[in-house]
C-alpha positions as CSV (number, residue, x, y, z in Angstrom):
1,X,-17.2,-172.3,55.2
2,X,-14.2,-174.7,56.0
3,X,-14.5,-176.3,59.4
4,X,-11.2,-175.1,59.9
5,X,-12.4,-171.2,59.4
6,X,-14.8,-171.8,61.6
7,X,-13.0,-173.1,64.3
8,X,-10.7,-170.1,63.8
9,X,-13.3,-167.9,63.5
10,X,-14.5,-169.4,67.6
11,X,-10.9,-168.6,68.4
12,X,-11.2,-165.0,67.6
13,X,-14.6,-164.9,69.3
14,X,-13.3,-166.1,72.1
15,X,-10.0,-164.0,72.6
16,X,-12.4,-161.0,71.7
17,X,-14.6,-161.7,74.5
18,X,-12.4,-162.2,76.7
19,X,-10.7,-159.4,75.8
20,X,-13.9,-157.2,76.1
21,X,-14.6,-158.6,79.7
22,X,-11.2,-157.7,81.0
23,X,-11.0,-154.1,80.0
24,X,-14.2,-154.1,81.3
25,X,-13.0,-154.9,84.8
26,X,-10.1,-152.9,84.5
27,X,-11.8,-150.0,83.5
28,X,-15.7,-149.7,84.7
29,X,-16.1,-151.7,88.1
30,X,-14.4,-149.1,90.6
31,X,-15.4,-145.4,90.5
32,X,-14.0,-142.7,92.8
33,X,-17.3,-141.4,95.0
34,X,-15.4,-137.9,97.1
35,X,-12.0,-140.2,97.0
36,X,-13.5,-143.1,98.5
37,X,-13.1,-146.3,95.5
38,X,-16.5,-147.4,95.8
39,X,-17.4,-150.8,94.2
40,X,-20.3,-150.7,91.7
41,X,-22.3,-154.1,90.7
42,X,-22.3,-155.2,87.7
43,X,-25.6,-156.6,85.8
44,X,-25.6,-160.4,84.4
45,X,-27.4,-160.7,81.2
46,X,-29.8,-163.8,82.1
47,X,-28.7,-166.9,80.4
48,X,-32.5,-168.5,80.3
49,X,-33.2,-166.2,77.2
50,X,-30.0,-167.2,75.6
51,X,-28.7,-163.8,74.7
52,X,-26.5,-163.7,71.9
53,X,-24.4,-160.4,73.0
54,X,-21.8,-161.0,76.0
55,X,-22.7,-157.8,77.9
56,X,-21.4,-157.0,81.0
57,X,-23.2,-153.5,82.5
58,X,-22.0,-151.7,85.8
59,X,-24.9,-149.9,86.9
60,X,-23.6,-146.7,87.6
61,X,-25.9,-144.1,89.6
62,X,-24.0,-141.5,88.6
63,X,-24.1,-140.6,85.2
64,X,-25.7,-138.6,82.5
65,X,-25.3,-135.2,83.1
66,X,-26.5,-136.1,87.2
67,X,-24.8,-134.8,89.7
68,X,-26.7,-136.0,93.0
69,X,-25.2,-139.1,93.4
70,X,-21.9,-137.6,94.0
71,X,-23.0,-134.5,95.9
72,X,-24.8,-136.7,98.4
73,X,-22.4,-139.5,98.0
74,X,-21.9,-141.5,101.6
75,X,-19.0,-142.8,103.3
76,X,-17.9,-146.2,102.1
77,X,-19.9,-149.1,102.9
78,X,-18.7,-151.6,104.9
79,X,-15.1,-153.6,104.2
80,X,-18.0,-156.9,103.9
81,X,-20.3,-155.5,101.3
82,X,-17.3,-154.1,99.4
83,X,-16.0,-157.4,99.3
84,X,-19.3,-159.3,98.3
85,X,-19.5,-156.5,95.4
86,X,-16.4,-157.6,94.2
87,X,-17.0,-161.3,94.3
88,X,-20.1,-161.0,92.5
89,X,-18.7,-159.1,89.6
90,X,-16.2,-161.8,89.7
91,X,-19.2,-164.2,89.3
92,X,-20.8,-162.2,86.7
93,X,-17.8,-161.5,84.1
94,X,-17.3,-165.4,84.4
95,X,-20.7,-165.9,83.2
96,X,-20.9,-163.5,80.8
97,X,-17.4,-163.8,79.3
98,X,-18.7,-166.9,77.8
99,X,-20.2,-166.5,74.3
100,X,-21.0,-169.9,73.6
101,X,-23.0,-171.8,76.7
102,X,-21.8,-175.3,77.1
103,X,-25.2,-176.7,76.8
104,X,-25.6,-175.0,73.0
105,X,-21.4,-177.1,72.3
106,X,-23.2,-179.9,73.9
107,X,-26.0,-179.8,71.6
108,X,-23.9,-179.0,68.2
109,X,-21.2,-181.9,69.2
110,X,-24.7,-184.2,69.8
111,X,-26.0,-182.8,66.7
112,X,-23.0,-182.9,63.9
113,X,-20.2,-185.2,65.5
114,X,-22.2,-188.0,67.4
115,X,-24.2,-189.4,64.2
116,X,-21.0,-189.2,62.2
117,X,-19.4,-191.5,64.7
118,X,-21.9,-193.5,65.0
119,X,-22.4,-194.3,60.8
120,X,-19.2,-196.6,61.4
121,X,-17.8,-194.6,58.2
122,X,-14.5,-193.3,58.1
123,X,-14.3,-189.7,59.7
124,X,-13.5,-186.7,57.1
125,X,-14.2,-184.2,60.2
126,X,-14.1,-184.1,63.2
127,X,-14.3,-180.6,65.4
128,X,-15.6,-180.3,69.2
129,X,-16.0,-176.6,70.5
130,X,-12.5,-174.7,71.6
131,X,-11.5,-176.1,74.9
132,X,-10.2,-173.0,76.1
133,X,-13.1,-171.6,78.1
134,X,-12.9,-174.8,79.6
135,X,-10.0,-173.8,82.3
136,X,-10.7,-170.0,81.8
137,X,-13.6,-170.6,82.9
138,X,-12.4,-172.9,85.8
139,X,-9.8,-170.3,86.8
140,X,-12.2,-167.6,87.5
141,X,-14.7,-169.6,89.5
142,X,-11.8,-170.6,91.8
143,X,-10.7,-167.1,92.2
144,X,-14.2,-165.9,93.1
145,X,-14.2,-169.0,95.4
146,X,-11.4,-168.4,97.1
147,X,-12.7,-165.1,98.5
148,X,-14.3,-165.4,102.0
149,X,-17.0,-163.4,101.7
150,X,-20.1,-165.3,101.3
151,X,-23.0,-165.2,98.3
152,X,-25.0,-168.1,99.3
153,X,-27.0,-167.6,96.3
154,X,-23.9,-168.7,94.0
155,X,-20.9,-170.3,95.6
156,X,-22.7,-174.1,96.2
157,X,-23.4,-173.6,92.2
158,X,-20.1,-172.1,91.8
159,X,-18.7,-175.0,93.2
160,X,-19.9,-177.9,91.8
161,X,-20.0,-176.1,88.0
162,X,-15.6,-175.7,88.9
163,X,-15.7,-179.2,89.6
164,X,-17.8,-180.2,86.1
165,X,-15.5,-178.5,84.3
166,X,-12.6,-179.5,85.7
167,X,-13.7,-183.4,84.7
168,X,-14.1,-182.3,81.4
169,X,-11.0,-180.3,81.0
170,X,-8.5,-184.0,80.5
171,X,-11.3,-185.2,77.7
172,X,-11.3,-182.0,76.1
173,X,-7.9,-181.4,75.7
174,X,-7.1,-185.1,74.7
175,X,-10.0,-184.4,71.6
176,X,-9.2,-181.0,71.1
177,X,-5.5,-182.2,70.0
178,X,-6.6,-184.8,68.3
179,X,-9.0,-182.6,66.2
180,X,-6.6,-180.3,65.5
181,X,-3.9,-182.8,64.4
182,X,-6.7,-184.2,62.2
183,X,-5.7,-187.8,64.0
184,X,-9.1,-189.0,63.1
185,X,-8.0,-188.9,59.3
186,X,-4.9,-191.7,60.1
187,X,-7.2,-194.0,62.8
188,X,-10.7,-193.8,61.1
189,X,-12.0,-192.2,63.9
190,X,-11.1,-194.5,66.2
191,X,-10.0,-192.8,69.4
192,X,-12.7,-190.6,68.9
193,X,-15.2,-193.1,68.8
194,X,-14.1,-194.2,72.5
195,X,-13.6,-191.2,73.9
196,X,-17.3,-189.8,72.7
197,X,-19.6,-191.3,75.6
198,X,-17.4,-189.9,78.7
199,X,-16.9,-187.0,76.6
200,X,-20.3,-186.5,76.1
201,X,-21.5,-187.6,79.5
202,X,-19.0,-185.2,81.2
203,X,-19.8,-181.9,78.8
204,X,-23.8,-182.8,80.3
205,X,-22.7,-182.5,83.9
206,X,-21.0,-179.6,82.8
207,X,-23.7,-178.2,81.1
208,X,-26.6,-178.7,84.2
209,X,-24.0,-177.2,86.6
210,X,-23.6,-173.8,84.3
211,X,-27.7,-173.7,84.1
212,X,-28.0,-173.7,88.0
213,X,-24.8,-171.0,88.3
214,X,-26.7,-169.3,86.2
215,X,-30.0,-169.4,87.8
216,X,-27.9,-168.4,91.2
217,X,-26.6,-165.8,89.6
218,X,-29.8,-164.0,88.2
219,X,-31.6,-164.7,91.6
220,X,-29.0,-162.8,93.4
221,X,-28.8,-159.8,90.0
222,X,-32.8,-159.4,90.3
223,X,-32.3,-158.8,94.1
224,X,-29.5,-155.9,92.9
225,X,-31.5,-154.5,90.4
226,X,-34.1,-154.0,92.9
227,X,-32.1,-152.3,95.7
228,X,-30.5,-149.9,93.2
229,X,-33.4,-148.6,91.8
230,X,-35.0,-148.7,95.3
231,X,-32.2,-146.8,97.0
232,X,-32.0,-144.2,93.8
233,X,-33.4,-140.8,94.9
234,X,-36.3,-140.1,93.4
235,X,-36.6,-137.7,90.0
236,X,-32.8,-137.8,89.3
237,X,-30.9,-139.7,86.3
238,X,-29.5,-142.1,88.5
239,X,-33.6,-143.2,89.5
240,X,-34.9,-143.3,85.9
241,X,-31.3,-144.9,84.4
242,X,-31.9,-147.9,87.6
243,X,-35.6,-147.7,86.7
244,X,-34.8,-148.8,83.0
245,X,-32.9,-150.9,83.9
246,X,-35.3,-152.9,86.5
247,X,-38.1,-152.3,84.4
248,X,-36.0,-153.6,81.0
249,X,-35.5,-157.1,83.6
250,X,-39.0,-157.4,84.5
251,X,-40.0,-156.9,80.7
252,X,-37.9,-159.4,79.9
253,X,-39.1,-161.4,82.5
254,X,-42.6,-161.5,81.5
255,X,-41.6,-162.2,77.8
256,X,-40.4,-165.9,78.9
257,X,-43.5,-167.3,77.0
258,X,-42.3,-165.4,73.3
259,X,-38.9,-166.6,73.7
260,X,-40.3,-170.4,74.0
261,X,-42.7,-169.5,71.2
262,X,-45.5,-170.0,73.4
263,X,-46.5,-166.4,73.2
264,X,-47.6,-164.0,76.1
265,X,-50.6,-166.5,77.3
266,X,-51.4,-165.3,81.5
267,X,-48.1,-163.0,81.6
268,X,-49.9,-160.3,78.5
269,X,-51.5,-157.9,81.3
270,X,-48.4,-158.0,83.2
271,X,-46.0,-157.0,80.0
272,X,-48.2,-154.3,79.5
273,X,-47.7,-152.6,82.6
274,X,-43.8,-153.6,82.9
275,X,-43.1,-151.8,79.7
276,X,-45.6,-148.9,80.4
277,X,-43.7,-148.7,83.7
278,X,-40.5,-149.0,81.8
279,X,-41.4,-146.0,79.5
280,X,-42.3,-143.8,82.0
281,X,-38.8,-144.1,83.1
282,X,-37.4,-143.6,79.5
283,X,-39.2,-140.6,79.6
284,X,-38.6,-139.1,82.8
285,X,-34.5,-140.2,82.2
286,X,-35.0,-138.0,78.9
287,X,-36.0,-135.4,80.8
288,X,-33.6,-135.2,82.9
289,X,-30.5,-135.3,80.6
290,X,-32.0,-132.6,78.7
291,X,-32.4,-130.2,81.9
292,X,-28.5,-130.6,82.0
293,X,-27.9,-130.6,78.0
294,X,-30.4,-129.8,75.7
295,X,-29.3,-132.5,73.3
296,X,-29.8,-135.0,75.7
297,X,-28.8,-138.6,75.6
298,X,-30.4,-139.6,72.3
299,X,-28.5,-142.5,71.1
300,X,-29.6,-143.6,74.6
301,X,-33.3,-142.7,73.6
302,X,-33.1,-144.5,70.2
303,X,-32.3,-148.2,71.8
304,X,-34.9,-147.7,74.7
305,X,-37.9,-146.7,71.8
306,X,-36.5,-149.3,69.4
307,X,-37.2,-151.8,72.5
308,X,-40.3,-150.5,73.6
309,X,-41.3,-150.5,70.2
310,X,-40.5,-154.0,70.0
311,X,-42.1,-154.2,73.3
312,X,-45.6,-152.8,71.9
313,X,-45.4,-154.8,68.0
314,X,-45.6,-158.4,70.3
315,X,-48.4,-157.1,71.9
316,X,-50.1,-156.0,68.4
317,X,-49.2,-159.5,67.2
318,X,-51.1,-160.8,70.2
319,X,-54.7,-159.0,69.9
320,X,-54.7,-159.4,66.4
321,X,-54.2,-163.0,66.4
322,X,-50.9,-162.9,64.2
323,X,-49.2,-165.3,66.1
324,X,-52.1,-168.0,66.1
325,X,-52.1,-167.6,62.4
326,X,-49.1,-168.6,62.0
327,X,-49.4,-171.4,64.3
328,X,-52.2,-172.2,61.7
329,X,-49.8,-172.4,58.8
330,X,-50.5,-175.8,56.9
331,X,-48.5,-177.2,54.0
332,X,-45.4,-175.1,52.6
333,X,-46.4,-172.2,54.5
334,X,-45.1,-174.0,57.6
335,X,-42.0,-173.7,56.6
336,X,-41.9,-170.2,56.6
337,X,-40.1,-168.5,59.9
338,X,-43.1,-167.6,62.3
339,X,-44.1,-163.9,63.4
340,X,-43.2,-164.8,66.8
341,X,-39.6,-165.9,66.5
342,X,-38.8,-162.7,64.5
343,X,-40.6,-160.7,67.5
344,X,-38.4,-162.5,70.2
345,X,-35.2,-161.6,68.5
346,X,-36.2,-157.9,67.7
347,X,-37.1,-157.6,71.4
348,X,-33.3,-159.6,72.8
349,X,-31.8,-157.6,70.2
350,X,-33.2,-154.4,71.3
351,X,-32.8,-155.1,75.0
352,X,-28.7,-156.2,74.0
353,X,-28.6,-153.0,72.1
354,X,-29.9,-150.7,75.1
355,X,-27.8,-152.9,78.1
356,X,-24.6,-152.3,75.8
357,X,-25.1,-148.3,75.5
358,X,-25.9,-148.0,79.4
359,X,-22.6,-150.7,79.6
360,X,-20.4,-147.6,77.5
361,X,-22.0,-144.5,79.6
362,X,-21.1,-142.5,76.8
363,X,-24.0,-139.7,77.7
């Protein structure tokens, strides 16, 4: 592929996301409970496993052929928690609206530009990754920090991840310009070769203060995840949709170890029950959706098996020693892709896949 495509092909990407995120705010965060707009909280997709999907979920309790929620649907809560709701969704799209993580254009710039500029050669290419989700991204943290409510999880984060990006926003512009002109092609390079270290050095702050908003963020989702399914009543499709949901996270959660290829190690006992726990819920929110429709929810059904399937196959690959097999591997057979990375992206996939089709609420 040209470079040029490619850098094209990231400016679709990222229109499309954003795109995507705003008709998601626009269309899914507020839902009429007896007349009263209610604000529902939306579900961050934790960065740590590097998900490749930009999914942004409002867990809605009502839904699915389940009518509880809105029989028994209370007054509106308080003007504060409405507001916190809000900010955190604001928090949440910002996060998730970016496809590419500035510590992956951090490593690729270290990766592809850096040694070319330091060979001495004359440059034939020079790309850095598109500069607008610099001050997109900028923009939104500054509207969710101008809100007064609160989230002391976040805003510190928040904060000093604004203020990153707002240091890096000058350089990148400056190289993004210069890329595009194809400058380096008439100075050899030259500007870029100065402007690399603070650029670099500046994309790394950048990069540390997204991995701590990040970690902010997911503290303060796990602690939503938890009240939702907590405050679900019991045997309805609002409890077994949260419990998926909760128990989908915790899976994940426990899987930390097959995403760093590491495999299960101490966490195997406590995968187990997570997805057991999170079948059960499969099961009973199948149930349910057929008590109101026969058919059911079954493209619903298909991603939840297809990840507990997933779920099941790493821990196959575990008691049969598959994984240390491979880890065995000497000579050319080292080159070959290993059991475990396949498993890890079958499970993200399958977890993307499920998040996306509770994201439409199409049952």
């Amino acid at each position: 592929m040209n470079p040029d495509d490619g850098q094209t092909l990231q400016n679709l990407v990222t229109a499309l996301n954003d795109f995507v995120a705003r008709w998601e705010i626009e269309g899914n965060i507020i839902r009429p409970l007896h007349n009263h707009p209610q604000q529902e909280t939306k579900m961050f997709m934790p960065r740590p496993l590097r998900m490749s999907a930009v999914l942004v979920f409002t867990l809605a309790l009502a839904a699915c052929g389940d009518d509880s929620a809105k029989q028994e649907a209370k007054a509106p809560e308080a003007p504060t928690a409405q507001a916190e709701i809000i900010k955190y969704n604001l928090y949440v799209d910002t996060a998730n609206s970016l496809s590419t993580t500035f510590a992956q254009a951090l490593d690729r710039y270290e990766t592809h530009a850096v040694p070319a500029l330091k060979s001495g050669k004359p440059l034939k290419d020079f790309v850095i990754s598109n500069d607008t989700a610099i001050l997109r991204t900028k923009e939104k943290l500054d509207r969710a920090l101008a809100m007064p409510t609160p989230i002391a999880e976040i805003d510190a984060p928040a904060k000093a991840f604004s203020d990153a990006l707002g240091k890096l926003a000058p350089l990148s512009t400056e190289l993004q310009n210069y890329s595009a002109a194809k400058t380096f092609l008439s100075d050899n390079g030259a500007l870029a070769r100065e402007k690399s270290p603070a650029y670099v050095a500046a994309l790394t702050d950048v990069a540390k203060a997204e991995n701590i908003f990040y970690r902010g963020i997911s503290i303060k989702d796990t602690a939503n995840t938890k009240e939702a399914f907590e405050k679900a009543k019991k045997d309805t499709v609002a409890y077994y949709r949260a419990g998926m949901v909760y128990y989908g996270k915790a899976t994940m959660d426990k899987a930390s170890g097959v995403f760093d290829g590491q495999g299960l190690g101490a966490d195997q006992e406590a995968f187990k029950q997570q997805l057991d726990k999170m079948n059960e819920m499969a099961l009973g929110f199948d149930k349910k959706t057929r008590e109101a429709d026969p058919k059911g929810c079954s493209g619903m059904m298909m991603n939840v098996n297809s990840f507990l399937a997933s779920g099941r196959q790493i821990l196959e690959h575990t008691n049969n020693g598959r994984y240390k097999e491979d880890a065995a591997r000497t000579g050319a057979f080292k080159m070959m892709r290993p059991t475990i990375e396949n498993d890890a992206n079958s499970l993200r996939q399958d977890f993307n896949n499920l998040i996306s089709d509770l994201n439409t609420g199409r049952c």
